[in-house]
C-alpha positions in Angstrom: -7.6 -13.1 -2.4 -8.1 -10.3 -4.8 -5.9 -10.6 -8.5 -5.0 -7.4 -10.1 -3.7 -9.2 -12.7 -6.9 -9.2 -13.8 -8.0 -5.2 -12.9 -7.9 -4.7 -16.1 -10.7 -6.8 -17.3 -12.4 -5.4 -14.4 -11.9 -1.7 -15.8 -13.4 -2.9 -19.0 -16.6 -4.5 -18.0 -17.3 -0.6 -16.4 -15.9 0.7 -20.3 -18.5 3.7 -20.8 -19.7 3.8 -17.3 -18.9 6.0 -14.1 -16.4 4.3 -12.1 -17.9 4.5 -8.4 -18.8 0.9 -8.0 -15.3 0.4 -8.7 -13.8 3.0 -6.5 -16.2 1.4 -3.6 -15.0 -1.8 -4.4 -11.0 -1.2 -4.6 -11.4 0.8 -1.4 -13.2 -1.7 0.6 -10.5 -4.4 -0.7 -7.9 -2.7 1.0 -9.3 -2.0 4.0 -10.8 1.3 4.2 -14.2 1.4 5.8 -17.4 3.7 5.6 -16.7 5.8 8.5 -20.5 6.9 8.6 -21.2 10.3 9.9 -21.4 13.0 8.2 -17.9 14.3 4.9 -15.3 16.3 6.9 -14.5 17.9 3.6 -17.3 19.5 1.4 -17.3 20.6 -2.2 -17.4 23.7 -1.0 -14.4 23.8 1.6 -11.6 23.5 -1.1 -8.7 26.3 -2.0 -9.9 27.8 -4.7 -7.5 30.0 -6.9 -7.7 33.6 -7.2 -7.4 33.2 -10.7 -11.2 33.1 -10.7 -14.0 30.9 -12.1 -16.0 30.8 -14.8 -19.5 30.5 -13.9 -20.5 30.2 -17.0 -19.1 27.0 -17.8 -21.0 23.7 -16.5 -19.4 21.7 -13.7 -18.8 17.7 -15.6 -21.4 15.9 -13.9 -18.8 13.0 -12.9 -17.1 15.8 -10.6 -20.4 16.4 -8.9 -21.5 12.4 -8.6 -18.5 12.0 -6.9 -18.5 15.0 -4.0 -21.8 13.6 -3.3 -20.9 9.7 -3.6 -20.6 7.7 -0.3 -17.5 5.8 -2.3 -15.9 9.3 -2.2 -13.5 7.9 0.6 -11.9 11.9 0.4 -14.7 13.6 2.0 -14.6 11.4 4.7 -10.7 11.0 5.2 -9.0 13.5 3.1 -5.9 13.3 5.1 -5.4 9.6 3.0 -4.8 12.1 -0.3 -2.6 14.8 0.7 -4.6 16.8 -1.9 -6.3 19.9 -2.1 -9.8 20.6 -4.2 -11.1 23.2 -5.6 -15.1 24.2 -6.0 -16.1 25.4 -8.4 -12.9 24.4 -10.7 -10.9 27.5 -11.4 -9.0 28.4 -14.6 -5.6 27.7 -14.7 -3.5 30.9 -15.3 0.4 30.4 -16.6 2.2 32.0 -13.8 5.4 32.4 -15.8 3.6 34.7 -18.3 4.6 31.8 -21.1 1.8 33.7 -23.8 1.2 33.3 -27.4 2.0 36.8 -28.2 5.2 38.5 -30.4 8.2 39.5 -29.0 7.7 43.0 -31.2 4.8 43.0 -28.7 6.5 42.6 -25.6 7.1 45.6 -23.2 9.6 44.6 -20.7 9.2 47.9 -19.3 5.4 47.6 -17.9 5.1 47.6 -14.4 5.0 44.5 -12.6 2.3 45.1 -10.5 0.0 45.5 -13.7 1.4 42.2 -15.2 0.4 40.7 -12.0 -2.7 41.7 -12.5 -3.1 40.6 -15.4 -2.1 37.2 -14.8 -4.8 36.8 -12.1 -7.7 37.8 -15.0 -9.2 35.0 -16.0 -9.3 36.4 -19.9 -5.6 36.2 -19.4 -6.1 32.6 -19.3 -4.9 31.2 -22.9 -3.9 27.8 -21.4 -2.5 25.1 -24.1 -0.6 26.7 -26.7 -2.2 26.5 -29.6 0.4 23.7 -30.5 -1.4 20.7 -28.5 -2.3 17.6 -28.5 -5.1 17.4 -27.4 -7.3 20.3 -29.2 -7.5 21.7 -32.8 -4.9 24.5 -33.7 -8.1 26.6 -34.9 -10.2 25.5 -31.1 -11.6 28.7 -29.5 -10.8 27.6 -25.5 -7.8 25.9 -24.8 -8.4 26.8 -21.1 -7.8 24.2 -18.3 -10.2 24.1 -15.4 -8.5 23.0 -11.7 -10.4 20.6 -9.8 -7.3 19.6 -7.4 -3.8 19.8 -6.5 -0.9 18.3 -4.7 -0.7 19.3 -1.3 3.0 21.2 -2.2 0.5 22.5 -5.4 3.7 20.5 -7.3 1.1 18.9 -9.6 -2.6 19.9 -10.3 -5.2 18.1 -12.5 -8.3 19.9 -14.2 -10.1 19.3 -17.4 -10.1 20.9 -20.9 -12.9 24.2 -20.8 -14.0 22.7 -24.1 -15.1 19.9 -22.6 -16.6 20.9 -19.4 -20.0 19.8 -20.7 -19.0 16.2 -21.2 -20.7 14.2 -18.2 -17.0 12.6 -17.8 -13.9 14.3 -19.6 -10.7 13.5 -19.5 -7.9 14.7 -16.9 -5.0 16.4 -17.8 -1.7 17.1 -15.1 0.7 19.6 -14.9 4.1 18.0 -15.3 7.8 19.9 -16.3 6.7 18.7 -19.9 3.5 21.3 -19.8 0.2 19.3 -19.8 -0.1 15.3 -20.3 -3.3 13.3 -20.2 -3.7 11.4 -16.9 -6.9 9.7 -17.3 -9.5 8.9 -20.2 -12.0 10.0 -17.5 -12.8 12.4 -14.5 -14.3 9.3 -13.0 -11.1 6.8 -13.6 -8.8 9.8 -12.3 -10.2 9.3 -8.8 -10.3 5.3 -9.1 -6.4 5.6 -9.9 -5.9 8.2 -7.1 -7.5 5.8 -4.9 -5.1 3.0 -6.0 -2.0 5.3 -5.6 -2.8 6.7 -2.1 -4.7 3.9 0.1 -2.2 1.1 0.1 0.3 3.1 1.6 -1.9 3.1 4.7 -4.0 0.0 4.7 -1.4 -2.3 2.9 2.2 -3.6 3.4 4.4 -1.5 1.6 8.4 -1.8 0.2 9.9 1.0 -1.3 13.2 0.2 -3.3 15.1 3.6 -3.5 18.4 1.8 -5.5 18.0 2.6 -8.9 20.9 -0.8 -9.5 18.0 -2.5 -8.3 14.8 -1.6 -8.9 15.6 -0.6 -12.4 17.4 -3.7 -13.4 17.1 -5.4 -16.8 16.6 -8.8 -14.7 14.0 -7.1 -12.2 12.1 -5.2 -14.9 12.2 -8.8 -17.2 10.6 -10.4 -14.2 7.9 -7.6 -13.3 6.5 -7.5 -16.9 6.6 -11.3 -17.5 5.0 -12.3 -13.8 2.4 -8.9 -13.2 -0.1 -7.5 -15.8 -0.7 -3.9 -15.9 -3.8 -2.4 -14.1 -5.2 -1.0 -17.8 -5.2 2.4 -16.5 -2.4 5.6 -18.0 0.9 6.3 -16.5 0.7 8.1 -13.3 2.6 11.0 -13.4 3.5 13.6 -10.4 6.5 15.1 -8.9 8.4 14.6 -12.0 7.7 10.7 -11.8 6.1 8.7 -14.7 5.0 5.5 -12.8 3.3 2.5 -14.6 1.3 0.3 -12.3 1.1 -3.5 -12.3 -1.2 -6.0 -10.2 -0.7 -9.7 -8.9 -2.5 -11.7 -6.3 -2.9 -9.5 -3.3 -0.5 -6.9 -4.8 0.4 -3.6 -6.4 3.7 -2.9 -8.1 4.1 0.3 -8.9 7.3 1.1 -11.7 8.7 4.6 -11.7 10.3 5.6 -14.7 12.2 8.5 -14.8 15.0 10.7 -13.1 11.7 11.9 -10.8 11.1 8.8 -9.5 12.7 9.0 -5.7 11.2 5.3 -5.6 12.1 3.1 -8.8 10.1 0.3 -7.3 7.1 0.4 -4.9 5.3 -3.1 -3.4 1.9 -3.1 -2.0 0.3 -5.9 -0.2 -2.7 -6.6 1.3 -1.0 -9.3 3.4 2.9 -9.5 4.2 2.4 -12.7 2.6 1.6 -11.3 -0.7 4.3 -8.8 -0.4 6.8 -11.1 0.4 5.9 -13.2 -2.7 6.4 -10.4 -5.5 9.5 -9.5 -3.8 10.6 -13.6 -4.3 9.3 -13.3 -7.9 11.2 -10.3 -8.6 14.6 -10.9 -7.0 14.7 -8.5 -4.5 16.7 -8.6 -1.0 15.1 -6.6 1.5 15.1 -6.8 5.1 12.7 -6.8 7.9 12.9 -3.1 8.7 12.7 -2.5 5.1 8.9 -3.9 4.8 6.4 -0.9 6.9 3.4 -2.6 7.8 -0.3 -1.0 7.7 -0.7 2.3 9.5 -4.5 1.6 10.2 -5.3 -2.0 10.9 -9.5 -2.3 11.2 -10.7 -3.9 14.4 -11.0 -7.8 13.9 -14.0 -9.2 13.6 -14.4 -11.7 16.8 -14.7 -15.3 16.1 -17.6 -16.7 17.8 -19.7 -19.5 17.3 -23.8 -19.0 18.3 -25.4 -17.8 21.2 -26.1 -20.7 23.3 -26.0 -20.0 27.0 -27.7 -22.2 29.8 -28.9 -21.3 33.5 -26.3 -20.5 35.8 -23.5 -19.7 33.1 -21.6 -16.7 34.0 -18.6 -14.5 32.5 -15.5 -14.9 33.1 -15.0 -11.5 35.3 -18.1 -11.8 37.1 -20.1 -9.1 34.7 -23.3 -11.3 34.0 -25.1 -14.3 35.1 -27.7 -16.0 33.0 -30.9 -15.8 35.2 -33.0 -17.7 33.1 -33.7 -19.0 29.9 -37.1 -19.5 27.9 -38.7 -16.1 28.6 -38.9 -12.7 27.0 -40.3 -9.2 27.8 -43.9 -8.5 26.6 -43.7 -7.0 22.8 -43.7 -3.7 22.4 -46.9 -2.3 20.2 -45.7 -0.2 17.1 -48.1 3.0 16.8 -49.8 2.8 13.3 -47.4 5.6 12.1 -44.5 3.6 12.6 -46.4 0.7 10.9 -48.1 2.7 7.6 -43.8 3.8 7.1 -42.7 2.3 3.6 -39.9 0.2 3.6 -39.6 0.5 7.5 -36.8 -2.0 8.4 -36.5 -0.7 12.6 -38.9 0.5 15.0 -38.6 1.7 18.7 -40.3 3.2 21.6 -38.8 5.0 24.8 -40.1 3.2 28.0 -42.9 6.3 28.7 -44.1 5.9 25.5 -43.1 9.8 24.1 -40.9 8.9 22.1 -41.0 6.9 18.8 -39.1 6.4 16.0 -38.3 4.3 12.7 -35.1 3.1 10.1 -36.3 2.7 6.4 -34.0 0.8 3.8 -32.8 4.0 2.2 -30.7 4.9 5.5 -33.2 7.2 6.8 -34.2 7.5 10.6 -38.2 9.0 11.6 -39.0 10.3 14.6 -42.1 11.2 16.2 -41.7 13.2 20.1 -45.2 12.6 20.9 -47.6 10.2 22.4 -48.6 7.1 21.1 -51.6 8.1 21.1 -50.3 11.7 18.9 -48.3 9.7 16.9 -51.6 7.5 15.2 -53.5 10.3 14.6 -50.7 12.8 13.5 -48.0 10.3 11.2 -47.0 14.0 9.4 -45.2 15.4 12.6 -42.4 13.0 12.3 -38.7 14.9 11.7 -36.6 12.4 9.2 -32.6 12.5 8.7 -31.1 11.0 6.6 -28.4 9.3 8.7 -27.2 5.6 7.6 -25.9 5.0 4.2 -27.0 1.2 4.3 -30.4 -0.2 5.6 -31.3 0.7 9.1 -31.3 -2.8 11.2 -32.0 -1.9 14.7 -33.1 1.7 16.9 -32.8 2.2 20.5 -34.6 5.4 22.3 -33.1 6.6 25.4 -33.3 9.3 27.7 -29.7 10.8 28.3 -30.8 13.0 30.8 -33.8 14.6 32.5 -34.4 17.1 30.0 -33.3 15.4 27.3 -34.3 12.3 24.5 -31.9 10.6 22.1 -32.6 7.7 19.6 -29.1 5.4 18.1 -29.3 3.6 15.3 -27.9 1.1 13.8 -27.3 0.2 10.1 -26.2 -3.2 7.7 -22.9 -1.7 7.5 -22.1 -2.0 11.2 -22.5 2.0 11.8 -24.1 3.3 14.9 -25.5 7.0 14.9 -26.3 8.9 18.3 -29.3 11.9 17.6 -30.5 13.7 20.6 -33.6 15.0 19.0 -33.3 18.7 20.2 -29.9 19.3 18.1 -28.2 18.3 14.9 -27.0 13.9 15.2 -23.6 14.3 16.1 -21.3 13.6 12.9 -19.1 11.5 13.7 -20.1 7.9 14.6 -21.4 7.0 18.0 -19.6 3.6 17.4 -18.9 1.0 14.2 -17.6 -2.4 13.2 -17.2 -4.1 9.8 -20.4 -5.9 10.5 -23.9 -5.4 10.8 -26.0 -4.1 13.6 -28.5 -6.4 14.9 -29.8 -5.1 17.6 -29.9 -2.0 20.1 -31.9 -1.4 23.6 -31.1 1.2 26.2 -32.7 1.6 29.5 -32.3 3.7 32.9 -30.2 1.9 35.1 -29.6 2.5 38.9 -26.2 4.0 37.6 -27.9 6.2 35.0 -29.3 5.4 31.1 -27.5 2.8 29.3 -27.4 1.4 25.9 -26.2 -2.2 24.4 -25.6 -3.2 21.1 -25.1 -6.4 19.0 -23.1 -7.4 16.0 -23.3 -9.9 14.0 -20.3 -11.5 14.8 -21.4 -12.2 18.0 -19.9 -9.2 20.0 -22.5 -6.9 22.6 -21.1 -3.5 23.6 -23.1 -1.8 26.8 -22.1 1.9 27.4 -23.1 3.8 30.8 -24.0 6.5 28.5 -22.8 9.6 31.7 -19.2 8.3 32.1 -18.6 6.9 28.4 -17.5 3.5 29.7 -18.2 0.6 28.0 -18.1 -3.2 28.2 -17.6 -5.7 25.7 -19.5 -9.1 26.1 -18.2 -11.7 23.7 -21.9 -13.8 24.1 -22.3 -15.1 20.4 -23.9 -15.3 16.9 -27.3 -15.1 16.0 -28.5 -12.4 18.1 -31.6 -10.8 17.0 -33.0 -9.0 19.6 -31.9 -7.3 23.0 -34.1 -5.8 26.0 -32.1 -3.8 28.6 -34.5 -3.3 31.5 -34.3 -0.6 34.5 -33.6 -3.6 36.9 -30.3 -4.3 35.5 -31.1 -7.7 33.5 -30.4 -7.8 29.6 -32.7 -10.6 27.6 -30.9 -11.6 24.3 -32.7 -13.3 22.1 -30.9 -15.8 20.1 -31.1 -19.2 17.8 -32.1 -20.8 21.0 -34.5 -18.3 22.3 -34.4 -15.8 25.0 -31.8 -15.7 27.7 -32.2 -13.1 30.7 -28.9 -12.0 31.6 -28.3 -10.3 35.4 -25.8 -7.6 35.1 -23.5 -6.5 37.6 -22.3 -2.9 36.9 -19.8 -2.9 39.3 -17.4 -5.5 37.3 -19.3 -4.1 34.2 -17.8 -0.6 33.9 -15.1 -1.2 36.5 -13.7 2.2 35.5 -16.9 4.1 35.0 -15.8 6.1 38.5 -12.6 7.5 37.0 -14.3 8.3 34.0 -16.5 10.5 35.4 -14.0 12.1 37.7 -12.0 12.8 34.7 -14.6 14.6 33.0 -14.4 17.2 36.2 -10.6 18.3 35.2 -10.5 20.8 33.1 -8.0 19.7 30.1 -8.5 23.1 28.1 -6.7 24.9 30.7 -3.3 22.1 30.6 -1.1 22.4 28.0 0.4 19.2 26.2 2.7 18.8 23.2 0.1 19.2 20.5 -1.5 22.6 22.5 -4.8 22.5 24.6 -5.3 18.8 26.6 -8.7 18.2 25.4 -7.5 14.9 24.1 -5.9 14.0 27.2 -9.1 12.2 29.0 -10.9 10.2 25.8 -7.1 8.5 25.5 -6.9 7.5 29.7 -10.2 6.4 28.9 -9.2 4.2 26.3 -6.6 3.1 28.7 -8.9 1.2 30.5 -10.4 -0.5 27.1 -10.1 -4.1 27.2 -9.1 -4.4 24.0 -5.5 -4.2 23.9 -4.8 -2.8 20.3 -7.1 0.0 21.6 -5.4 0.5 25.1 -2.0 0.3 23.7 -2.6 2.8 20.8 -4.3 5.0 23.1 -1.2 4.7 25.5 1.5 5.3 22.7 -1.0 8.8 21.5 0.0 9.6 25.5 3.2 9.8 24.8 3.0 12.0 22.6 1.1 14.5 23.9 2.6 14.0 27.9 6.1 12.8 27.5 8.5 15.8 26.9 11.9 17.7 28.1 10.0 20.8 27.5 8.9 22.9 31.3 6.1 24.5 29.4 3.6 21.0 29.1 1.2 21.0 32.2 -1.0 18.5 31.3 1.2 15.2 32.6 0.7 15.9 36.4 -2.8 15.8 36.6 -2.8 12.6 34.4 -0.4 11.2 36.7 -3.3 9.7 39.2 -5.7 8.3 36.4 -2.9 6.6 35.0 -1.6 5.4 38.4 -4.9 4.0 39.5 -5.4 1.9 35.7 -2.3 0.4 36.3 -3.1 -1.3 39.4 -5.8 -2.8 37.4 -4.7 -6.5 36.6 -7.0 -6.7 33.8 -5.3 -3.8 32.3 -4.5 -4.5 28.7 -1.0 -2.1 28.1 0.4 -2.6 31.6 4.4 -2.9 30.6 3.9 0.2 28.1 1.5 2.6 30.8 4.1 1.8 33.4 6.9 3.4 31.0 4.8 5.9 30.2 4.4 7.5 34.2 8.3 6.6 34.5 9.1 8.5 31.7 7.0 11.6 32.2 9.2 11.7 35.8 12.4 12.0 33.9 11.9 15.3 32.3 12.8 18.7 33.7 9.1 19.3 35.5 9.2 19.3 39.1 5.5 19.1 38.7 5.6 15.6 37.1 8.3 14.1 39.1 6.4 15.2 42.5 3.2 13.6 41.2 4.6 10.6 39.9 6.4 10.7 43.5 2.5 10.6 45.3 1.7 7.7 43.4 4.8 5.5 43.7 3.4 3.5 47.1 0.7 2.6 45.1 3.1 0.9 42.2 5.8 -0.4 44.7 4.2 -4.1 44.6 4.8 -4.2 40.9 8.3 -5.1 42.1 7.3 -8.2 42.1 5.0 -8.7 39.5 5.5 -12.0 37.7 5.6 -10.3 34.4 9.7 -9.4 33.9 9.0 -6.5 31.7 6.6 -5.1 34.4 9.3 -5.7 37.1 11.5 -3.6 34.9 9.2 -0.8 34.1 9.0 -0.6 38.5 13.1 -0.2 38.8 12.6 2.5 36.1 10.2 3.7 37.5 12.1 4.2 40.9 15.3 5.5 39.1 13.3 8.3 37.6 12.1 9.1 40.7 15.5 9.5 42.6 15.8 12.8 44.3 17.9 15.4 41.6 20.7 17.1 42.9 19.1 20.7 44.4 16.2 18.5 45.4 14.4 17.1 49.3 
């Protein structure tokens, strides 16, 4: 349980310091997690104005620590903000020609175009009247630099000119009152935006639109006598002056003002703690009322430690212990590897050309040599920086004939994929809100395959040429893992080694399908959102057997299949892929994937009603499935399928 009744006290043991611990801190709280990868958003990619830049003012130093900060949760995920940046800052120009100048002065009569002009010069830009409050009358720049706006531009937020050289000035926002002071700090602006933008998706949320209610003596009495404000300024945008307040598990924003479209606004990080400040303050609210998280992190499984015994098998038949009490010979770590400060990870490819190394900074070596090379020649390795936590474990694999890879795996649960003769991919090969513990990959009779372990006890093993992947539940404690070409996997636990016999039949039951959907090409279908190119990752996720996954992934279907329109192509060929995961009994989002084919029959396309026709002998059983809602998804099924008038 987190109190922000007591943020404040928080905010002032950081008094005089940059707010990013913070800002990490509050954002891991609610739930958002370190996608890893490389930013989506640079400094660089923001909309600056055309009202120009002065290079000759220095960027704050604050703005800079935090485009480069791995707290800055924006880069990552702007689409949390609904923002836009701007790099460098621009000068704020007063479109509505408001000027300190006399009206003797004035020439209505000039031409417009020249005005315009004008407006956009940056030596146009006078800023605060000379009447402020936050400058001298006799100040020389009373200019306003933009750093960001809101995403209608109904607000922006920049800093005073004059104190651009201040490692941390203060932030003022454009309100219908001209400019207000937002935050005592560059740094505690984005720590508040943080707190007004990320609760809305990782939290429980009540908005109370009646002003009767929300703005009630009685409510208001009870809000300031049971919840202690956050210690941080009003926030004010859109016309709203909102004052924020914290409890156990909770934010309260207040909205004063005729601006505010939401008197009242509840966050909670559980629906528990929700549902308690809405007891405290008196409010009725129904179910329906109360919009839970948007973006709910995988769970963490709960498993107790390894501790398997000869003959134990898995419950589908994927693995059967072999034996216990014996490990693979130890790999030798070239002297490179060894002499490598803070090294925290080595590995070696099973020819021995390819080596590489994690350090605690994050960073991954590699050396595409001989082990022999690699002793006498430490200076040939090529470093990345790609973790942003202590590497824990490295794999080397061979994706291909022509090809070498190494993963890696870090203490925040991130796993990177880097085939050496290109850039790592940016985006996460895979991640969990625990750390890595350990990574092998071999090739297999099927192809190369990797496995990794968490430290909650969870193994993932990918057949890296269809993408499938399996998910062992074996236990805690896992500190090692050896994938050899014979199919066995030795895990190395509290109890010692354990060889583990693989089937990859029951393994990657789909890995078939996954490969013959990679031989459609989606670019040329059309689906409700344009191109299909999303259209096989999501069947593919179908056949996850973790049902938040395949249910999510079935609900983004349709979406993108699911529509009256004639003009989407992309549902027909699906049609089959779909079919063939639902006569899976494993299958995790059977009722909703069974609605799903029905519905994309009853739509105008002759197309998908004739390829939902193909496949209905291979649904008819469902019938008499025991599950009701499956049997009702079938008669659906078969109504949608009735021949249409005009129709054989």
């Amino acid at each position: 349980m987190i109190d922000y009744g007591r943020f404040a006290e928080r905010l002032r043991r950081q008094q005089g310091r940059s707010r990013w611990e913070l800002l990490d801190a509050v954002q891991r709280e609610w739930g958002y997690e370190d996608p890893g990868g490389e930013p989506v958003a640079s400094r660089w990619g923001g909309e600056n104005s055309a009202y120009g830049i002065d290079e000759s003012l220095p960027v704050p130093a604050a703005l800079a620590e935090w485009w480069d900060s791995p707290a800055n949760s924006f880069s990552f995920r702007p689409r949390l903000y609904w923002t836009h940046t701007q790099w460098p800052p621009s000068i704020w120009v007063d479109e509505y020609g408001e000027r300190d100048v006399d009206e003797d002065d004035y020439d209505d009569s000039r031409d417009e175009d020249a005005e315009d002009e004008a407006r956009l010069d940056p030596s146009r830009a006078d800023g605060l009247p000379k009447d402020n409050p936050f400058l001298p009358p006799d100040a020389p720049d009373r200019r306003i630099c933009i750093f960001m706006s809101e995403y209608q531009y109904c607000n922006q937020w920049g800093y005073l000119a004059a104190e651009a050289s201040h490692p941390d000035p203060r932030v003022l926002v454009s309100t219908g009152s001209g400019w207000q002071l937002q935050s005592r700090s560059l740094s505690e602006f984005f720590l508040q935006l943080a707190l007004e933008r990320l609760p809305g998706t990782y939290g429980w949320t009540l908005k109370v639109r009646r002003p009767d209610v929300a703005g009630s003596p009685a409510v208001l009495e009870r809000l300031t006598a049971s919840y202690r404000e956050l210690g941080l300024l009003p926030w004010q945008e859109l016309g709203c002056d909102a004052l924020m307040y914290g409890g156990p598990d909770a934010l309260i924003s207040h909205g004063r003002g005729p601006g505010a479209d939401f008197p009242l606004v509840i966050h909670g990080r559980t629906r528990e703690a929700l549902l308690k400040v809405v007891e405290t303050l008196g409010i009725d609210c129904a179910d329906k009322d109360i919009k839970p998280p948007s973006e709910v992190p995988e769970p963490l499984e709960e498993l107790g430690p390894l501790a398997l015994t000869d003959g134990d098998t898995d419950d589908r038949g994927r693995w059967r212990v072999d034996s216990t009490g014996s490990a693979p010979a130890a790999v030798t770590v070239p002297a490179a590897l060894r002499a490598l400060p803070d090294r925290t990870a080595t590995a070696l490819d099973e020819d021995a050309t390819l080596a590489a190394a994690g350090d605690a900074e994050g960073r991954v070596h590699v050396w595409e040599c001989t082990v022999e090379a690699a002793a006498d020649e430490p200076s040939a390795a090529v470093s990345r920086q790609l973790h942003r936590a202590p590497v824990t474990a490295l794999a080397c694999v061979r994706p291909d004939d022509a090809h070498r890879a190494v993963v890696s795996g870090d203490a925040h649960g991130v796993v990177r994929y880097w085939r050496t003769d290109r850039d790592p991919r940016p985006l996460p090969f895979d991640r969990r809100r625990t750390a890595v513990t350990a990574l092998t990959a071999a090739v297999l009779a099927t192809g190369p395959a990797l496995a990794c372990a968490w430290a909650d006890g969870l193994v993932r093993v990918w057949d890296l040429a269809s993408g499938s992947v399996a998910r062992l539940r074996l236990g805690t404690g896992i500190t090692d893992l050896a994938l050899q070409s014979d199919g066995t996997l030795c895990v190395t636990g509290p109890s010692g080694p354990v060889t583990l016999r693989l089937d990859t039949e029951r393994l990657w039951p789909h890995r078939e399908l996954e490969l013959r959907l990679k031989d459609v090409d989606w670019g040329s279908y059309w689906s409700a959102r344009g191109p299909a190119h999303a259209v096989p990752d999501l069947i593919g996720k179908v056949a996850s057997d973790h049902k938040k996954t395949a249910m999510d992934a079935v609900h983004d279907l349709y979406r993108l299949l699911v529509s009256k329109s004639s003009g989407l192509t992309a549902a027909a060929p699906a049609v089959p892929f779909l079919a063939e995961l639902m006569t899976d009994p494993d299958n995790q989002a059977r009722p909703t994937l069974l609605l799903l084919i029905a519905d994309i029959a009853d739509c105008e396309s002759a197309e998908n009603r004739a390829a939902v026709r193909a496949v209905l002998p291979a649904l008819r059983h469902l019938h008499d499935d025991p599950l009701p809602s499956i049997r009702w998804a079938a008669a659906e099924l078969e109504k949608h399928c009735a021949p249409r008038p005009g129709e054989a």
